[in-house]
C-alpha positions in Angstrom: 1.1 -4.2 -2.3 3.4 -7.1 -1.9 6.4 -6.2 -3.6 10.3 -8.1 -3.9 13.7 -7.5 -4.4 14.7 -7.1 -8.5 17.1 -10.6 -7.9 13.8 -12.8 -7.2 12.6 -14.4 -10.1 8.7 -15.2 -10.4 7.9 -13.9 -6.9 4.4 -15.5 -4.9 2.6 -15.3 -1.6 3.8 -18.5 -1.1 7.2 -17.2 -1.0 6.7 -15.2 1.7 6.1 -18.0 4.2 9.0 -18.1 6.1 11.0 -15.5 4.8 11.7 -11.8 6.1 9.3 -9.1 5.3 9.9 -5.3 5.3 7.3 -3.4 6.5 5.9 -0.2 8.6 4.1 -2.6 11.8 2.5 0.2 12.9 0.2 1.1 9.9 -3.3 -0.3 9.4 -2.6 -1.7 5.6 0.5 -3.9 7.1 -1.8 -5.5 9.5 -4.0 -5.9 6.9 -2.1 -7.8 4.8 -0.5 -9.7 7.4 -3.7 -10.5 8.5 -4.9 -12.0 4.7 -1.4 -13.8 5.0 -2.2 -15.1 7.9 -5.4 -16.5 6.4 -3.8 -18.0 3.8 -1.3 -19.7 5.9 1.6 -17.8 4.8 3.7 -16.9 7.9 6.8 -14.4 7.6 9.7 -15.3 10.2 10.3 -12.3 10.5 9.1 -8.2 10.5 11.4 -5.6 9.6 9.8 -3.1 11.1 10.6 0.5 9.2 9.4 3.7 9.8 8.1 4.7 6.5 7.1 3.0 3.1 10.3 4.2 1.6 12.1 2.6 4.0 10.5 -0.8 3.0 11.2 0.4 -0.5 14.6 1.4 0.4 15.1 -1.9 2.4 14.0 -4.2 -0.3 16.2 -2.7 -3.1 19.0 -3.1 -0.7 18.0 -6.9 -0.3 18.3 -5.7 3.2 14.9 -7.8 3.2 13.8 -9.9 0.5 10.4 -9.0 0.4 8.5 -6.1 2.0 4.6 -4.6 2.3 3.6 -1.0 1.0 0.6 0.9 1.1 -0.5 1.0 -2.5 -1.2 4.5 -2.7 2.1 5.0 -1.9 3.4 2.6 -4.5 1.7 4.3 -6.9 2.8 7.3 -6.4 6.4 6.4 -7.1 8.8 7.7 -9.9 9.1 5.0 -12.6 13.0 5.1 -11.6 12.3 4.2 -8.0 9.6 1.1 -9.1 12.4 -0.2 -11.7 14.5 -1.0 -8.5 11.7 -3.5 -6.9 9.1 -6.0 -8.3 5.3 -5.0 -7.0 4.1 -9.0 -7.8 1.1 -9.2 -5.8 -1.6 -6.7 -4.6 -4.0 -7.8 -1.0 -7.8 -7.5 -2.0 -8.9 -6.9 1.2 -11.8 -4.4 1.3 -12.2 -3.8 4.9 -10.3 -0.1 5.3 -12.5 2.7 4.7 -11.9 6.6 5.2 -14.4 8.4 7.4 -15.2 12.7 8.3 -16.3 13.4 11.4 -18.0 16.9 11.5 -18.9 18.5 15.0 -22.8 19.1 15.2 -21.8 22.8 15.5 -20.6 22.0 11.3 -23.9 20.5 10.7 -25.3 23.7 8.9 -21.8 23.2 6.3 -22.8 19.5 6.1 -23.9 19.4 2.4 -21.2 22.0 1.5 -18.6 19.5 2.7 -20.2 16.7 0.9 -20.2 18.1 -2.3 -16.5 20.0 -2.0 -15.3 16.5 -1.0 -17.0 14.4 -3.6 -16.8 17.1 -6.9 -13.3 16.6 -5.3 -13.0 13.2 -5.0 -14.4 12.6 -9.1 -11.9 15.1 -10.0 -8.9 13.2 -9.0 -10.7 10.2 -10.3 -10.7 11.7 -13.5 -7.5 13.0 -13.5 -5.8 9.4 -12.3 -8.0 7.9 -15.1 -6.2 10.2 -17.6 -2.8 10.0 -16.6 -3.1 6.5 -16.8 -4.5 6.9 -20.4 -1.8 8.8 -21.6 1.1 6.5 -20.6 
């Protein structure tokens, strides 16, 4: 998620270019969107480099940076109070991070076990994102 401080009006991508960008360097989803930036021809001057998607939160709201990257599970997950102090305006459509499980072959007789904890699981918080949504 591309997000911006509250004081910038009608934020873009194309605002970014240039400018100083708050975000965690370290994390797969910053280089993603760095990369898509990239891409686009969109280059940042600068990285603030922080060490945890608060902190670009944090560091955005404090104009400490104008504009920052978050992982959008992260965003998400945010109190309404905390997103009322930036402006999420864009959101990377990459599709190129996946999650993987690795099970030892000494797990392979729990292999179907696994699968079906992990995906009744996954549906479950499907559902239950899908109605929280529904109810606001």
């Amino acid at each position: 998620m591309y997000i911006a401080n509250q004081d910038i009006a009608d934020p873009t991508l194309d605002l970014l270019h240039g400018e100083t960008l708050a975000t965690v360097k370290s994390m797969l989803p910053s280089k993603v969107a760095l990369h898509s930036l990239k891409e686009k021809g969109i280059a940042p001057a600068q990285l603030l480099d922080k060490s945890s998607w608060l902190g670009v939160i944090n560091s955005v709201s404090k104009n400490e940076a104008p504009f920052g990257i978050v992982y959008k599970d992260t965003y998400q997950e945010l109190s309404s109070s905390t997103k009322a102090r930036i402006n999420a305006f864009a959101e990377s459509q990459e599709k190129v991070i996946f999650h993987s499980i690795h099970i030892s072959p000494n797990a392979t007789d729990h292999k179907s076990e696994l699968e079906r904890v992990l995906l009744d699981d996954e549906c479950d918080s499907s559902r239950k994102r899908r109605a929280a949504r529904t109810q606001h």
